[in-house]
C-alpha positions in Angstrom: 18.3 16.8 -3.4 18.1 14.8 -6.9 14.8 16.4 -7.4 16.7 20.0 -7.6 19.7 18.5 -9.6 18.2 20.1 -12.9 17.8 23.7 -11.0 21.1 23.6 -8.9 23.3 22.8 -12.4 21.8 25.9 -14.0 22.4 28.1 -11.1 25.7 26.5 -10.5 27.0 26.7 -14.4 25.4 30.3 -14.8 27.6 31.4 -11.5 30.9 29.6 -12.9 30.1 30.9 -16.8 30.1 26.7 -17.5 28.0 25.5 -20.4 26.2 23.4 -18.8 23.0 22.1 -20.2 21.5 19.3 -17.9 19.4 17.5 -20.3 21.5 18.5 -23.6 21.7 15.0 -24.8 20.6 13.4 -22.2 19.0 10.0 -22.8 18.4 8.2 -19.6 18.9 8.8 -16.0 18.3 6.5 -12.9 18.4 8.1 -9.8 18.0 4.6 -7.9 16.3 6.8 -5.0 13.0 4.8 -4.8 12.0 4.2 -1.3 10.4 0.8 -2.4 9.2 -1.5 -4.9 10.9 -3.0 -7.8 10.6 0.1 -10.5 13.7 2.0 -11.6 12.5 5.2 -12.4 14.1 7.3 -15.8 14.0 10.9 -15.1 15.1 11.5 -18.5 11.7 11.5 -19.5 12.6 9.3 -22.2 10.7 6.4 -20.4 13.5 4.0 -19.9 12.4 2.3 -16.8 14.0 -0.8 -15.4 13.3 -3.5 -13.1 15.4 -3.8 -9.8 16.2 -7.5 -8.8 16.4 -7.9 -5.4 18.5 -4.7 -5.5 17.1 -2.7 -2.2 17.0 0.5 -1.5 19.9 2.0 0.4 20.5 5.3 1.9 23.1 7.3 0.5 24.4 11.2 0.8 22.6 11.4 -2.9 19.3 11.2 -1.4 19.3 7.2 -1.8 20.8 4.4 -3.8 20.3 0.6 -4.5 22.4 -1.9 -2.7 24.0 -4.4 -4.5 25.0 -8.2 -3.8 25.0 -11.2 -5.6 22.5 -12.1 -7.2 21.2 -8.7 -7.1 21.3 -6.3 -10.2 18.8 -3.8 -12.1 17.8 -4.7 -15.9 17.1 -1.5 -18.0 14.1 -2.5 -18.8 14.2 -5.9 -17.5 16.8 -8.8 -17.1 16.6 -10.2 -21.0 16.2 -6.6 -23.6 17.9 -3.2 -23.6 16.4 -0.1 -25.6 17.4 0.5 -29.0 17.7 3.7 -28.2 20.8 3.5 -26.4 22.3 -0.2 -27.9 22.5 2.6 -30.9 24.9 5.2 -29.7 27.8 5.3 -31.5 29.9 8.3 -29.0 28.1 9.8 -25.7 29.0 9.7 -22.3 28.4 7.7 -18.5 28.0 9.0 -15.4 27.5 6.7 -12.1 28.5 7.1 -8.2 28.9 3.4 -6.8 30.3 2.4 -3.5 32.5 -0.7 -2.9 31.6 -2.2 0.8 33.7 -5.8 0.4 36.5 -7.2 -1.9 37.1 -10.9 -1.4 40.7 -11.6 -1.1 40.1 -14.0 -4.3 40.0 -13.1 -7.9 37.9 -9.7 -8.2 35.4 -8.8 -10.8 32.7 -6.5 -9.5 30.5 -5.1 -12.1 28.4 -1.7 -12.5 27.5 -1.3 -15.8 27.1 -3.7 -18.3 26.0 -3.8 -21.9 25.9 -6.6 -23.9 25.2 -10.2 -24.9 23.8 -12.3 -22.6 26.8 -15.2 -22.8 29.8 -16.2 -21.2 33.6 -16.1 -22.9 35.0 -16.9 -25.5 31.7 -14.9 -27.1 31.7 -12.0 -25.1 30.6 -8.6 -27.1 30.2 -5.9 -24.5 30.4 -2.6 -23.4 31.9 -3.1 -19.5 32.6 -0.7 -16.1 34.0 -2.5 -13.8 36.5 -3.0 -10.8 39.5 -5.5 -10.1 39.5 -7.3 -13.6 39.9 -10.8 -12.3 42.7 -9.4 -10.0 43.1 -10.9 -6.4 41.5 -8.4 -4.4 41.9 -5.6 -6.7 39.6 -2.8 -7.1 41.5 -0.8 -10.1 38.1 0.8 -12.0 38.1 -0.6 -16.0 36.4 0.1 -18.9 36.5 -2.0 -21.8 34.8 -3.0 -25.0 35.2 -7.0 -25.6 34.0 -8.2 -29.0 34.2 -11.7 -29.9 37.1 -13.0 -27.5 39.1 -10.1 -28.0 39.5 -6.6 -26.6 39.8 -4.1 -29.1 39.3 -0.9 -26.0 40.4 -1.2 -22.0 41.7 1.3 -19.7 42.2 1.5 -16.0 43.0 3.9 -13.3 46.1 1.8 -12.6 45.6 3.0 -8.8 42.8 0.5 -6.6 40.0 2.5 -5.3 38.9 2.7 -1.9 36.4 0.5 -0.5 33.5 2.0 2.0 33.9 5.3 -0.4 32.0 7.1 -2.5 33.3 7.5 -5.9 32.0 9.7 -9.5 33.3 8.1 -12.7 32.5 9.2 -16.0 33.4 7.9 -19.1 33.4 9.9 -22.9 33.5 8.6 -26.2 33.8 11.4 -28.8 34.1 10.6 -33.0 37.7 10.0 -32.5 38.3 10.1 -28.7 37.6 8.8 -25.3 38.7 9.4 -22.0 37.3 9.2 -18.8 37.3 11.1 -15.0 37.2 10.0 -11.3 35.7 12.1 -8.8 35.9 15.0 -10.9 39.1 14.8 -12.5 40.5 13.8 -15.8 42.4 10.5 -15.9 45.2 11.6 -17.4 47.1 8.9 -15.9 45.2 6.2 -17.4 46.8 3.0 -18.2 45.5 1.4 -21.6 45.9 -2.6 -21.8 44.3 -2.0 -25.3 43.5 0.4 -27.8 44.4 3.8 -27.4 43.3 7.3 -26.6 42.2 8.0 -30.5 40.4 5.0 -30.6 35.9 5.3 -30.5 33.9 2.4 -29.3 30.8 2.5 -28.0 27.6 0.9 -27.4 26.6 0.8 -30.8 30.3 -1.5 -31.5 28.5 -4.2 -29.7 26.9 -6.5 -32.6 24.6 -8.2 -30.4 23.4 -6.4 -27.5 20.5 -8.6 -25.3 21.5 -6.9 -22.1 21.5 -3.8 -20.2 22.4 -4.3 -16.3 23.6 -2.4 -13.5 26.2 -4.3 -10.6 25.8 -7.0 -12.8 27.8 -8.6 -15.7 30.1 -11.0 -17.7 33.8 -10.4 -18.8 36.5 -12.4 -20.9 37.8 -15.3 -19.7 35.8 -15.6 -16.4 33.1 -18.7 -17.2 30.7 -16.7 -15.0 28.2 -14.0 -14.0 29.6 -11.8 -11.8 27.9 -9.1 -9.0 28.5 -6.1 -7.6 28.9 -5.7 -3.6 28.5 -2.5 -3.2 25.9 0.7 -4.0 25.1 2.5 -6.9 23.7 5.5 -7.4 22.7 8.4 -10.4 23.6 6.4 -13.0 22.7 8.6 -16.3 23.7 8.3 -19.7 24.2 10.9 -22.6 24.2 10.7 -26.0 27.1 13.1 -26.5 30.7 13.4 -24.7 30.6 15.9 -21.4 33.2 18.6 -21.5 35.6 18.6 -18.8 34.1 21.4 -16.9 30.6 20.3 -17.2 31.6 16.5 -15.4 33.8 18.4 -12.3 30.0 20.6 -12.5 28.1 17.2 -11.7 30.9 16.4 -9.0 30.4 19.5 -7.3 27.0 19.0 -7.6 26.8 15.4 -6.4 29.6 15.3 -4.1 28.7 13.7 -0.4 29.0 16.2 2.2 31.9 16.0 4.1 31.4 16.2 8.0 33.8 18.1 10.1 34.2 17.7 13.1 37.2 18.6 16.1 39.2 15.6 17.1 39.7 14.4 20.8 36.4 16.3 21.0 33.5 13.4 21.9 31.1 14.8 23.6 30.7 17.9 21.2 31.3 20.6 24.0 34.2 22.6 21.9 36.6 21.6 24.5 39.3 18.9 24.6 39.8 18.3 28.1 40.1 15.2 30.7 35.8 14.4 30.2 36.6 12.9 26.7 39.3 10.4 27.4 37.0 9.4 30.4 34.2 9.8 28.1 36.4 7.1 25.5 36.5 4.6 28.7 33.0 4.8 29.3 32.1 3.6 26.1 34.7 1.0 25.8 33.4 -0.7 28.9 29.7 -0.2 28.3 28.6 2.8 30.4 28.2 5.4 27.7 27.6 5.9 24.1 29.7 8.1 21.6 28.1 10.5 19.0 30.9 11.0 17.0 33.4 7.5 17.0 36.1 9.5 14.4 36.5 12.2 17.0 37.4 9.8 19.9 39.8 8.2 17.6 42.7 10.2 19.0 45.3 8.3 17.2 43.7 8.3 14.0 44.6 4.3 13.6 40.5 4.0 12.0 39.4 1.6 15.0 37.9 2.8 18.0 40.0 1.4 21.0 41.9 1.8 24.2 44.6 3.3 22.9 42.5 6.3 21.8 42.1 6.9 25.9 45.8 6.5 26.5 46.8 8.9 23.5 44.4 11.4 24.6 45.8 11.4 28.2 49.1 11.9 26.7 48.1 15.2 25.3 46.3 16.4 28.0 49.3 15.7 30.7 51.9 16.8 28.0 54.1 13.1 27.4 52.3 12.4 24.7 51.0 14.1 20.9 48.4 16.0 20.2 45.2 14.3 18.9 45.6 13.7 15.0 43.8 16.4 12.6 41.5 17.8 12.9 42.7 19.6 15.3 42.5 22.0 17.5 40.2 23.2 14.9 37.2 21.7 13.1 37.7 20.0 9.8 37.2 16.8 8.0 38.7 13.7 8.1 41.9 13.4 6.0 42.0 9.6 6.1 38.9 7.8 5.5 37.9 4.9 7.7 34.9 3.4 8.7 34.0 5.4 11.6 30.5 7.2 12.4 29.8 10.5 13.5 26.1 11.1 13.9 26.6 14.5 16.3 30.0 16.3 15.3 29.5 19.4 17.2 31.1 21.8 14.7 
């Protein structure tokens, strides 16, 4: 799929009349799809390879990612330099997918893009993306410039994100703006801790830059590296700010498919009738196997569990409620769990 990125944007923008230019300022992009080895490939053509430390390869529905957990990280090109190049720019923009699998119910710092000096607080000088800020068991997304102890820029969603889903976040730093959008929408609701929306700092604010890493990274006030746990994924960066129409065009673009599928419908026949509550009780007590565990979730609760049987007999004998969307007809699940469905039927 990341292969036809470049050819499915220009189709995509000509049929919506958006300016979008793939590679109009483009300076780096790492797909993080290689099957193996430690080389992060640039696509940009600009030849900014990196170095992937013990950060495997993952699937992912963007045709593969790295996975991500202490001490793992990728160094751009390597764990102790970052290119000119990019330690230069003083506006431009970031786009990365990442995935959060675990949050520690402990004081939360999980890292995905870090640019910087290689030292702990009180000298931090930084460009930062990251989740939970040192909250306990937060997962609120930040981005912040720290120079020197202090914070001059940070923002956050306010809202946590969800863990076990895939987000989009780009951020933009224009000549006298910045802003930023999730899953492709502005964050207009963005809470600033510092600075404002006026305000421009970028990478070329930070006076000392040793470091560029991905899921990996300092931040003030914490006396220690800190990891992602997680994936990431198509992590590119621009030298100029995205327009708001051409980052919800990389969302489309990039967006895992959704899978629909009928719920109370587990063996993927079209029919919900007294086979797949039976068929719920075989695999419970380990005579059968399930193709699709989110459509023998009856009660929609997210676990997989005898009171899926019991709620699906309910409907089916009429004391009881219908199974939970979807349904009766195919469509996708409205709230996201961590539930397979290898053979939805739809």
């Amino acid at each position: 799929m990341k292969a036809l990125i470049p050819l499915m944007i220009a189709v995509l923008a000509t049929t919506l009349a958006i300016p979008l230019n793939a590679t109009d300022g483009l300076i780096a992009r790492w797909a993080l799809d290689e099957a193996n080895g430690s080389v992060v490939v640039d696509s940009s053509g600009n030849g900014f390879e990196g170095t992937a430390y013990g950060a495997q390869p993952a699937p992912s529905p963007l045709n593969g990612a790295r996975s991500f957990e202490e001490p793992a990280f990728v160094g751009i090109p390597d764990a102790f330099s970052v290119p000119a190049q990019i330690a230069a720019l003083d506006q431009g923009s970031i786009s990365i997918w990442f995935r959060i699998d675990e949050v520690l119910p402990v004081s939360t710092l999980l890292p995905i893009l870090y640019l910087g000096n290689n030292d702990i607080s009180p000298n931090d000088e930084a460009i930062v993306i990251e989740l939970g800020h040192g909250a306990v068991g937060g997962t609120a997304l930040y981005f912040t410039y720290y120079l020197h102890g202090s914070t001059p820029l940070c923002f956050d969603t306010i809202f946590n994100l969800e863990v076990g889903v895939w987000h989009h976040f780009v951020v933009t730093v224009g000549p006298d703006f910045n802003t930023a959008y999730l899953n492709g929408q502005e964050l207009t609701g963005r809470d600033y801790n510092a600075g404002g929306p006026g305000d421009r700092y970028f990478f070329s604010d930070v006076p000392n830059p040793q470091v560029l890493w991905l899921g990996k990274g300092y931040a003030k006030e914490l006396p220690e590296l800190r990891y992602h746990d997680g994936l990431i994924d198509e992590a590119s960066i621009y030298s100029r700010a995205l327009t708001a129409q051409e980052v919800e065009t990389l969302w489309i673009l990039g967006a895992p498919p959704t899978t629909i599928f009928q719920r109370g419908d587990i063996n993927s026949d079209g029919v919900f009738d007294l086979a797949d509550p039976i068929g719920v009780l075989d695999h419970l007590f380990g005579t059968g196997g399930i193709a699709c565990e989110s459509a023998a979730d009856s009660n929609d609760d997210g676990t997989l569990d005898l009171s899926d049987a019991i709620h699906a007999l309910g409907s089916l004998f009429g004391f009881g409620p219908e199974p939970s969307a979807p349904f009766p007809d195919c469509g996708a699940e409205l709230t996201p769990d961590t539930l397979s469905c290898s053979d939805p039927g739809c």
